[in-house]
PDB file of N, CA, C and O in Angstrom:
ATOM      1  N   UNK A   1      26.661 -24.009 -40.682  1.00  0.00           N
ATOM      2  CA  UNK A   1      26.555 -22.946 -41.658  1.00  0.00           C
ATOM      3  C   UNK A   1      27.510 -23.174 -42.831  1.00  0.00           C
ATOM      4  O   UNK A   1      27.329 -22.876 -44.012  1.00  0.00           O
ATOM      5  N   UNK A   2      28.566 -23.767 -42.257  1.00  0.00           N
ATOM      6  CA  UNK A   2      29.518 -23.858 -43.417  1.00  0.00           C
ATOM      7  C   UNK A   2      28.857 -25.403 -44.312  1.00  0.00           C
ATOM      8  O   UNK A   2      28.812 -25.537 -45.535  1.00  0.00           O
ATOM      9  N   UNK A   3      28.601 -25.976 -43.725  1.00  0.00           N
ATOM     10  CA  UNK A   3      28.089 -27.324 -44.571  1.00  0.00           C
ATOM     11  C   UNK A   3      26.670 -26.786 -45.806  1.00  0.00           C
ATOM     12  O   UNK A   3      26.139 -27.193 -46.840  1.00  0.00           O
ATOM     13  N   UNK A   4      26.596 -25.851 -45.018  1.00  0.00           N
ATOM     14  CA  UNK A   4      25.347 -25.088 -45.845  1.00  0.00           C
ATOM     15  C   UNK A   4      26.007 -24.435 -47.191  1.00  0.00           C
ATOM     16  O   UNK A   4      25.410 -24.708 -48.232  1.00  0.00           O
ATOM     17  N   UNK A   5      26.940 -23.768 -47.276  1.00  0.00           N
ATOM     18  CA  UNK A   5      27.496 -23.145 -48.370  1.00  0.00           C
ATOM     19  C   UNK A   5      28.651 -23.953 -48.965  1.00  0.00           C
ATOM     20  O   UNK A   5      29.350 -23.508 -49.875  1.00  0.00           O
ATOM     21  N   UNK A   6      28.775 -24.829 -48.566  1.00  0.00           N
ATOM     22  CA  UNK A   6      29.485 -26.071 -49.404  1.00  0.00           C
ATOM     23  C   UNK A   6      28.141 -26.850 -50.420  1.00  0.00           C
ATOM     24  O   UNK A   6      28.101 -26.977 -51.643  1.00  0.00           O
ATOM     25  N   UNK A   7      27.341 -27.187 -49.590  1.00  0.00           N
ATOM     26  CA  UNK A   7      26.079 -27.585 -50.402  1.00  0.00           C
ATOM     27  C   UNK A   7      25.590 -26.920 -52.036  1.00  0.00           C
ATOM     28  O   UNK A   7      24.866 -27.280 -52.964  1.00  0.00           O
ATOM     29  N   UNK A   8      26.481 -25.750 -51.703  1.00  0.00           N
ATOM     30  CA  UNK A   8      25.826 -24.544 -52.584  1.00  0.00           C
ATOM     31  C   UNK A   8      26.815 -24.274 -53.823  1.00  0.00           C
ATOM     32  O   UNK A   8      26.627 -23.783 -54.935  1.00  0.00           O
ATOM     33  N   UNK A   9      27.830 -24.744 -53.240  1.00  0.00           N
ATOM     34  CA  UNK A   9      29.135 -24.565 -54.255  1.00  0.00           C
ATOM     35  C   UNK A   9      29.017 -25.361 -55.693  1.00  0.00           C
ATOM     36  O   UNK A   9      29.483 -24.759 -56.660  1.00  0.00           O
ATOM     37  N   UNK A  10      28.631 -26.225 -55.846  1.00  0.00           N
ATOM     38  CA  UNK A  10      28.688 -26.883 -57.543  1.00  0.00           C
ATOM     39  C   UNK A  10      27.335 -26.286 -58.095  1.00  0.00           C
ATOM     40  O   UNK A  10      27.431 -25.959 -59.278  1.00  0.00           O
ATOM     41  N   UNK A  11      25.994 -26.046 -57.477  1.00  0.00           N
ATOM     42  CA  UNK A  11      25.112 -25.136 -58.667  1.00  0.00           C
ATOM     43  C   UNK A  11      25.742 -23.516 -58.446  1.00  0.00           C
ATOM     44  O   UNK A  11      25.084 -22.720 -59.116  1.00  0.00           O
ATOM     45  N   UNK A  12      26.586 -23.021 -57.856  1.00  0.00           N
ATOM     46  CA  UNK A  12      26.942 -21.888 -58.135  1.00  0.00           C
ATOM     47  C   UNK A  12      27.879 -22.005 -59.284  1.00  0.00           C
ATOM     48  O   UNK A  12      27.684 -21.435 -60.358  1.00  0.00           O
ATOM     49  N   UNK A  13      28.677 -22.596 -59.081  1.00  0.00           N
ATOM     50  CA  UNK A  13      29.975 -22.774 -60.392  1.00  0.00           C
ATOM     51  C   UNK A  13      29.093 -23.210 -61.457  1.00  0.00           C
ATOM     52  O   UNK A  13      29.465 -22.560 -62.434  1.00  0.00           O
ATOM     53  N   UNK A  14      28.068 -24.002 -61.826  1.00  0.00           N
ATOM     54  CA  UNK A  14      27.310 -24.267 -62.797  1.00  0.00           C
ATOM     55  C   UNK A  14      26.726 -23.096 -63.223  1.00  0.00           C
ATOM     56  O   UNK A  14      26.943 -22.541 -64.300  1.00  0.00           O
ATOM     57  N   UNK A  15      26.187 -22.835 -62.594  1.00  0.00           N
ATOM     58  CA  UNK A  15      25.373 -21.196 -63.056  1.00  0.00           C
ATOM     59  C   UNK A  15      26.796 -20.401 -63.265  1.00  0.00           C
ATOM     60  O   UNK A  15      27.284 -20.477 -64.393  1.00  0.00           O
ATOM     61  N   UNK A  16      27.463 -19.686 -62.319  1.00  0.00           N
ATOM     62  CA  UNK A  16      28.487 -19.381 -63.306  1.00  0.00           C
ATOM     63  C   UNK A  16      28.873 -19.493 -64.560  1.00  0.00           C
ATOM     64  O   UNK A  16      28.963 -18.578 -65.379  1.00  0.00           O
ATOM     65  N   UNK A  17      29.130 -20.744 -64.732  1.00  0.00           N
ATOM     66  CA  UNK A  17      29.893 -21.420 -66.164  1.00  0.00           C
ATOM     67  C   UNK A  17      28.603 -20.394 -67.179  1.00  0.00           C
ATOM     68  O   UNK A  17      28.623 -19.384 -67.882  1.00  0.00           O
ATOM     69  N   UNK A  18      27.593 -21.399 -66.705  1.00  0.00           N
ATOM     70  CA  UNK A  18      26.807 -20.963 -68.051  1.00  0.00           C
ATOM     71  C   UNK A  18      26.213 -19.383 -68.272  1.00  0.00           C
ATOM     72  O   UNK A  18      25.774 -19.061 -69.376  1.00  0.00           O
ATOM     73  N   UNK A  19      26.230 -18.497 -67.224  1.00  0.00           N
ATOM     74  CA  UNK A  19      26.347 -17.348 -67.386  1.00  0.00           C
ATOM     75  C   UNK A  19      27.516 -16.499 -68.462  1.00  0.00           C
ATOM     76  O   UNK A  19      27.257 -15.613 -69.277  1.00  0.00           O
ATOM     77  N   UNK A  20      28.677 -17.035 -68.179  1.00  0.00           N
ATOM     78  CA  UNK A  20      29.976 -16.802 -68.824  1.00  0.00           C
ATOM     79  C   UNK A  20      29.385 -16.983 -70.477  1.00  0.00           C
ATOM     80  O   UNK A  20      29.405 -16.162 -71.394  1.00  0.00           O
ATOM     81  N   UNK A  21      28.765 -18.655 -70.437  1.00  0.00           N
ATOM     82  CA  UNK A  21      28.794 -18.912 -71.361  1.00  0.00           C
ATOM     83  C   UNK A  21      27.562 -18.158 -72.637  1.00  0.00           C
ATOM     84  O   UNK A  21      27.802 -18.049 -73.840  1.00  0.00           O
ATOM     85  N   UNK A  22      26.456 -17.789 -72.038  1.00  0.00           N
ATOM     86  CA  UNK A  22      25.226 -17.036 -72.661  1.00  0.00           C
ATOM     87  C   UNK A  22      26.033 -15.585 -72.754  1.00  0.00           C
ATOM     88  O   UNK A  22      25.663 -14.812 -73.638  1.00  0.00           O
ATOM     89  N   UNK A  23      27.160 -15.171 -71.848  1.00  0.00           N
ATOM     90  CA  UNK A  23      27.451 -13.615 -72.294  1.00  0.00           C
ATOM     91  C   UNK A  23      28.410 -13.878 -73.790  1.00  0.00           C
ATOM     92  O   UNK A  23      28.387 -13.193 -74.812  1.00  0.00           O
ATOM     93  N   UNK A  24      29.199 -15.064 -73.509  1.00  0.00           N
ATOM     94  CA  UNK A  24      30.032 -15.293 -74.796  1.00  0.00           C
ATOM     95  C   UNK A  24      29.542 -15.453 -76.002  1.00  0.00           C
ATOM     96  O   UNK A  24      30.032 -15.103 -77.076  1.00  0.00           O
ATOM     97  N   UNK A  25      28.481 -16.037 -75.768  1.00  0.00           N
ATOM     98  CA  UNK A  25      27.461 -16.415 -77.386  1.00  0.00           C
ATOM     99  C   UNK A  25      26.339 -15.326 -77.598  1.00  0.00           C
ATOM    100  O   UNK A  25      25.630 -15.368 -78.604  1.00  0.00           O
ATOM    101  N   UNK A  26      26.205 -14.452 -76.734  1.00  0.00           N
ATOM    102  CA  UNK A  26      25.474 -13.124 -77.049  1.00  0.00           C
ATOM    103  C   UNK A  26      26.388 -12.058 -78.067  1.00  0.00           C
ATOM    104  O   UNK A  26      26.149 -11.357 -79.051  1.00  0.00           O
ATOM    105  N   UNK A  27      27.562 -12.378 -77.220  1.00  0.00           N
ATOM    106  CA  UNK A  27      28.857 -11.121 -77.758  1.00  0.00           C
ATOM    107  C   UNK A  27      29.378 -11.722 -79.156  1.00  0.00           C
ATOM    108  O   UNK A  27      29.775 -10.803 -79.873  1.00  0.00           O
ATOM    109  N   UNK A  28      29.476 -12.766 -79.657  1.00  0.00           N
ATOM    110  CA  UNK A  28      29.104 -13.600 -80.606  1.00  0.00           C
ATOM    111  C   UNK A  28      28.303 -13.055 -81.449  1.00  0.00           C
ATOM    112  O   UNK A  28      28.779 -12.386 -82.366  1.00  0.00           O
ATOM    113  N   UNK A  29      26.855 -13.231 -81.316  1.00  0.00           N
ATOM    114  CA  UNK A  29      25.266 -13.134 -82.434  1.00  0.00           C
ATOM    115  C   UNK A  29      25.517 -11.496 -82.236  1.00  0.00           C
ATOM    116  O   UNK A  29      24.979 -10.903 -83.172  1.00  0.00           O
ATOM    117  N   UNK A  30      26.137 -10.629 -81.350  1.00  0.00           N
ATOM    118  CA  UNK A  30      25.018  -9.364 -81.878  1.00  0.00           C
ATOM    119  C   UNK A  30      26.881  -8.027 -81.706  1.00  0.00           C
ATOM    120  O   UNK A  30      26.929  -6.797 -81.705  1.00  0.00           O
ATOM    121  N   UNK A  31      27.783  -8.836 -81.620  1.00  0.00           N
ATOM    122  CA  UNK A  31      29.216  -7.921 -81.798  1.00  0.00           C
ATOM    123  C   UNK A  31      29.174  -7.737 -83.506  1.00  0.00           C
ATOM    124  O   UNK A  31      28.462  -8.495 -84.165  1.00  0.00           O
ATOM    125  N   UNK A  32      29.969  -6.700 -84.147  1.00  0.00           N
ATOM    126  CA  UNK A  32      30.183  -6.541 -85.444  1.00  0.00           C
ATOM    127  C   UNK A  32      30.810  -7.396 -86.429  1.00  0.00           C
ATOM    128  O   UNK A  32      31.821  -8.094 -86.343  1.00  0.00           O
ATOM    129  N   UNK A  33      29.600  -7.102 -87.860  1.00  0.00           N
ATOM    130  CA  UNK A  33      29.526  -8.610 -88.357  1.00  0.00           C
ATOM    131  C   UNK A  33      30.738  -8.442 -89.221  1.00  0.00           C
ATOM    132  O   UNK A  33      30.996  -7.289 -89.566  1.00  0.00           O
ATOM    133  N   UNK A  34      31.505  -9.387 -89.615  1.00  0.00           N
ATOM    134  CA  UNK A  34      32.791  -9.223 -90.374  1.00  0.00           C
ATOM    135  C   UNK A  34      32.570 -10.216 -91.719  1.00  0.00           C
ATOM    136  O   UNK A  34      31.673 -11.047 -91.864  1.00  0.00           O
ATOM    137  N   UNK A  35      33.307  -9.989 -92.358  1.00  0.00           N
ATOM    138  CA  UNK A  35      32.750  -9.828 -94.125  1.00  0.00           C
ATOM    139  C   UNK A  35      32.920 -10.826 -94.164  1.00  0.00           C
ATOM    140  O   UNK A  35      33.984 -11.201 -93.671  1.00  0.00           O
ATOM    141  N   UNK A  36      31.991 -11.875 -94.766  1.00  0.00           N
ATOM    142  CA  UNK A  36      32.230 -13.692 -95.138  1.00  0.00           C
ATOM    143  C   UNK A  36      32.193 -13.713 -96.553  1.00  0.00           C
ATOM    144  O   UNK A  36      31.924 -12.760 -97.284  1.00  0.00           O
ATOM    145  N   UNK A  37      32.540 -15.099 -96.950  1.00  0.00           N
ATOM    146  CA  UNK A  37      32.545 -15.407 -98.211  1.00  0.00           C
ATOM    147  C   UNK A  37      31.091 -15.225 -99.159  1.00  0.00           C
ATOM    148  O   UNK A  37      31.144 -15.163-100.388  1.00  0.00           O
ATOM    149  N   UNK A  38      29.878 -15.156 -98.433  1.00  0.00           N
ATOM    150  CA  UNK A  38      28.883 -15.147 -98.631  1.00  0.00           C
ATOM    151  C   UNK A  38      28.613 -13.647 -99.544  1.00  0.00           C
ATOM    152  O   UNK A  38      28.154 -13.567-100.683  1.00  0.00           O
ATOM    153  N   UNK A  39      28.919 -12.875 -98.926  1.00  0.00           N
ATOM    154  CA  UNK A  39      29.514 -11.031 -99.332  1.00  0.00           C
ATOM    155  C   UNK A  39      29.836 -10.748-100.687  1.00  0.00           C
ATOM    156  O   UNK A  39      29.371  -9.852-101.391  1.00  0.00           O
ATOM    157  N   UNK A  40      30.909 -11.841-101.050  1.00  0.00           N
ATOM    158  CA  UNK A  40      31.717 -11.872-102.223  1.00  0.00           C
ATOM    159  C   UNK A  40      31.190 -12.115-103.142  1.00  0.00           C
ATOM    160  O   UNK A  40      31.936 -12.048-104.118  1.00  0.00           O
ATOM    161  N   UNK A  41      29.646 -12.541-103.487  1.00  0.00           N
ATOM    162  CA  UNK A  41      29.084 -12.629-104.594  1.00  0.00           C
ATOM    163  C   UNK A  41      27.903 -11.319-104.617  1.00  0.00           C
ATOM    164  O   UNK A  41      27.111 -11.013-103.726  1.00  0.00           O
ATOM    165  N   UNK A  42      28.046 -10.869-105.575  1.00  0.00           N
ATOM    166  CA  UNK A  42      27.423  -9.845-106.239  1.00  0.00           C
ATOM    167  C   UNK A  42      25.747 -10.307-106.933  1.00  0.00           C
ATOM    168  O   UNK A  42      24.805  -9.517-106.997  1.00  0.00           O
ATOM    169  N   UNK A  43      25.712 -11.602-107.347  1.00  0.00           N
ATOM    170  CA  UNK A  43      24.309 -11.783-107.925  1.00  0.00           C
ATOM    171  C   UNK A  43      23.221 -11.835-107.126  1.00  0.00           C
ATOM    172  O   UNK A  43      23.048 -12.383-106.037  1.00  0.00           O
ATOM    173  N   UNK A  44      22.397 -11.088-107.925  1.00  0.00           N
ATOM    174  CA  UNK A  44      20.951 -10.670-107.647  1.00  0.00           C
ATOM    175  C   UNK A  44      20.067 -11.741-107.585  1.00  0.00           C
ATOM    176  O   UNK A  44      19.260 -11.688-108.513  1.00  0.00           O
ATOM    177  N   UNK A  45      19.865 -12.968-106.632  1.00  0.00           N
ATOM    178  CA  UNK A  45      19.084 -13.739-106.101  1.00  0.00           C
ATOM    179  C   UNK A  45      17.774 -13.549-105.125  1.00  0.00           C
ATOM    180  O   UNK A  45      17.266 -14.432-104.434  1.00  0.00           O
ATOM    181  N   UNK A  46      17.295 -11.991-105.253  1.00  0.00           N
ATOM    182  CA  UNK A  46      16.423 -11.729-104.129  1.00  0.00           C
ATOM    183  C   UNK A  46      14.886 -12.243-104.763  1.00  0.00           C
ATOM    184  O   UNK A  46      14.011 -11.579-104.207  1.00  0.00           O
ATOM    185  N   UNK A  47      14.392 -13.069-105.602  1.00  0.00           N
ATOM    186  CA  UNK A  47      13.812 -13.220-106.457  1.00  0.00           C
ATOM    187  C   UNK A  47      12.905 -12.327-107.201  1.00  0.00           C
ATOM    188  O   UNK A  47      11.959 -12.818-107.816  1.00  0.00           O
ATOM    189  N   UNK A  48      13.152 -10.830-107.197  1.00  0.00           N
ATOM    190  CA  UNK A  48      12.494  -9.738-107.610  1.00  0.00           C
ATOM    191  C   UNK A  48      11.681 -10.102-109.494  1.00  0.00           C
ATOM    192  O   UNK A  48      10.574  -9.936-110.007  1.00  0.00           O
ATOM    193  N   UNK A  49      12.795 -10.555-109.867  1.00  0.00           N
ATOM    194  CA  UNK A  49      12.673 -11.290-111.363  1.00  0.00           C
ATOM    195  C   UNK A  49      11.291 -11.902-111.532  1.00  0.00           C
ATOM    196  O   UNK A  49      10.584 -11.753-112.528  1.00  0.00           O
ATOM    197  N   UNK A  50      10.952 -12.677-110.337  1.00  0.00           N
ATOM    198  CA  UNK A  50       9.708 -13.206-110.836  1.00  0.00           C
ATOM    199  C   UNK A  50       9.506 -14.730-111.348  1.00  0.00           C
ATOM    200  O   UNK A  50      10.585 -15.322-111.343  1.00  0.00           O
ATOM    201  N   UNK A  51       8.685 -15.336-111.682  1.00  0.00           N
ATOM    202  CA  UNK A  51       9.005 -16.861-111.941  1.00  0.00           C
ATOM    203  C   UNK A  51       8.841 -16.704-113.522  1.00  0.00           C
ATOM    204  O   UNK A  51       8.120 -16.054-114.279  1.00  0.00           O
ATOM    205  N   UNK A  52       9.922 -17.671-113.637  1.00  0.00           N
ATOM    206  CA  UNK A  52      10.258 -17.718-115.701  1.00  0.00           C
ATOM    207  C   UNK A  52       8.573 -17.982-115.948  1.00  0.00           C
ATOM    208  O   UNK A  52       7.699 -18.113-115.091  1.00  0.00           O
ATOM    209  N   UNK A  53       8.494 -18.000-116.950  1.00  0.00           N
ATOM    210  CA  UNK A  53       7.293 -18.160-117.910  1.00  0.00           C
ATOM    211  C   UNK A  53       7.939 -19.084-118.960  1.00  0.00           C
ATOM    212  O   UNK A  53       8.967 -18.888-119.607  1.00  0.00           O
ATOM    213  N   UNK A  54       6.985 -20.284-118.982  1.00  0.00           N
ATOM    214  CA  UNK A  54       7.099 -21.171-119.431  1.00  0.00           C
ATOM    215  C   UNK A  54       6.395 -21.142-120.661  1.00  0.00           C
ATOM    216  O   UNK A  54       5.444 -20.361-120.640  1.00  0.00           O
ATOM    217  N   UNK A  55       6.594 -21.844-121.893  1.00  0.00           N
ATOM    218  CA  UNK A  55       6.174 -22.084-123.253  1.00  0.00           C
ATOM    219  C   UNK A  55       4.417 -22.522-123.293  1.00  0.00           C
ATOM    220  O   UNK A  55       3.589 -22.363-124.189  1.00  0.00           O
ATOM    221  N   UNK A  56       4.266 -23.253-121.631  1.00  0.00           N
ATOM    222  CA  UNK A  56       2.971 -23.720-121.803  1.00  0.00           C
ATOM    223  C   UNK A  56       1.776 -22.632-121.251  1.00  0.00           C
ATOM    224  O   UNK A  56       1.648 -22.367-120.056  1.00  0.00           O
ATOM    225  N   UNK A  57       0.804 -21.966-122.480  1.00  0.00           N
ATOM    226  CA  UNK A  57       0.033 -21.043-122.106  1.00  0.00           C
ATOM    227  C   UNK A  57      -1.312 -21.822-121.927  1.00  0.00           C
ATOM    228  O   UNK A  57      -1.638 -22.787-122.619  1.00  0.00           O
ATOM    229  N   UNK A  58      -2.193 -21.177-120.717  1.00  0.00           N
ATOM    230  CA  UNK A  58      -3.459 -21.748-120.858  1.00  0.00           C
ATOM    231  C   UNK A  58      -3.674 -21.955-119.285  1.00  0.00           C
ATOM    232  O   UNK A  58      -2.727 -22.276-118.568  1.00  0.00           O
ATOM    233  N   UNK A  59      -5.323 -21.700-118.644  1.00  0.00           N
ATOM    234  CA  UNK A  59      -5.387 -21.928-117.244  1.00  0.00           C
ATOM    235  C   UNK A  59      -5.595 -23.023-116.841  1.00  0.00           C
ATOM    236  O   UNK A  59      -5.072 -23.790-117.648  1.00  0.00           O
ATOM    237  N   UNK A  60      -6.050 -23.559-116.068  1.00  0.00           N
ATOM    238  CA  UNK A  60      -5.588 -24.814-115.448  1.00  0.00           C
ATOM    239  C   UNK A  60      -6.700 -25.646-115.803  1.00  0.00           C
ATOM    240  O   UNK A  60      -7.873 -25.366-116.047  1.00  0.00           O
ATOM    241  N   UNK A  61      -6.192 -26.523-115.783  1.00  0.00           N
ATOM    242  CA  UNK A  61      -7.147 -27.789-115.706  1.00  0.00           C
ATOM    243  C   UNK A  61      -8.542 -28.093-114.914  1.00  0.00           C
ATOM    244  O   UNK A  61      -8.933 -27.711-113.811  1.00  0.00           O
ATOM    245  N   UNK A  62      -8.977 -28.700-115.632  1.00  0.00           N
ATOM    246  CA  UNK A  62     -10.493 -29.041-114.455  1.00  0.00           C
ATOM    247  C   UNK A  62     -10.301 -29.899-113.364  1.00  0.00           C
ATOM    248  O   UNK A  62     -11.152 -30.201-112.527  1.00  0.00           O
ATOM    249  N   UNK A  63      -9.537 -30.145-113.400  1.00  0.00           N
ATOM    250  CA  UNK A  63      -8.712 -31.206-112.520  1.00  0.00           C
ATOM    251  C   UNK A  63      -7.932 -30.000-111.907  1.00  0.00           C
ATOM    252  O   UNK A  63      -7.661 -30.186-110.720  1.00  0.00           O
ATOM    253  N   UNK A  64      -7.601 -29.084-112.303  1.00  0.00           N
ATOM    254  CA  UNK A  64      -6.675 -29.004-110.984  1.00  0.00           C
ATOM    255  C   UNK A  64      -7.849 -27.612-110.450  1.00  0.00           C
ATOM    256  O   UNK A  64      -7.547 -27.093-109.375  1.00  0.00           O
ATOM    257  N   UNK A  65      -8.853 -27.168-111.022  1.00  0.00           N
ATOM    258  CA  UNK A  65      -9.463 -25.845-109.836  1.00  0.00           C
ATOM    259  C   UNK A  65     -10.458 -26.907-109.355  1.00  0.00           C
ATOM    260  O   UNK A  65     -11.352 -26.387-108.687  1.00  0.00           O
ATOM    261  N   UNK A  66     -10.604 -28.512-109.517  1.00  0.00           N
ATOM    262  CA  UNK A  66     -11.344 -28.943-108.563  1.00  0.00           C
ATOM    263  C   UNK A  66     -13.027 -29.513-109.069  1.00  0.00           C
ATOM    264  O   UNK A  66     -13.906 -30.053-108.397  1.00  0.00           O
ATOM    265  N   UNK A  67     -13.001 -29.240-110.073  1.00  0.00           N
ATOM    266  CA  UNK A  67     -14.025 -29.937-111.145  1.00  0.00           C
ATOM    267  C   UNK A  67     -13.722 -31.087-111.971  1.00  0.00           C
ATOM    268  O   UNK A  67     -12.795 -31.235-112.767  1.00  0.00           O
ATOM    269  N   UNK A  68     -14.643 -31.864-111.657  1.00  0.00           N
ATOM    270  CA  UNK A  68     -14.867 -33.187-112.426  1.00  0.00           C
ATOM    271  C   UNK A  68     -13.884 -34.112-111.866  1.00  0.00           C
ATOM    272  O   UNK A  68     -13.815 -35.268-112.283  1.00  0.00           O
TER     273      UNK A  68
END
């Protein structure tokens, strides 16, 4: 019986470990987020603006909707 739970001892400590280790990197991704350098900029990059408009007016080419 005892040779039986010696058998058992290194995937228990393995599972252990990595139990420890999935609670540590949970408490990590979802504990309270603390202010990064990322924060510190104020500009409006959400691209709400829209894409510039360029000088060149006119629809596309026949070549590009696939004619000729």
């Amino acid at each position: 019986m005892l040779s039986d739970l010696a058998a058992l001892t290194p995937p228990a400590v393995v599972c252990v470990a990595f139990l420890i280790g999935v609670g540590i990197f949970l408490r990590h991704q979802l504990g309270p987020k603390q202010e990064s350098a990322e924060d510190e900029y104020t500009d409006d990059i959400s691209g709400d603006s829209g894409i510039p408009h360029t000088e060149r007016s006119g629809s596309a080419t026949s070549h590009d909707r696939g004619e000729g």
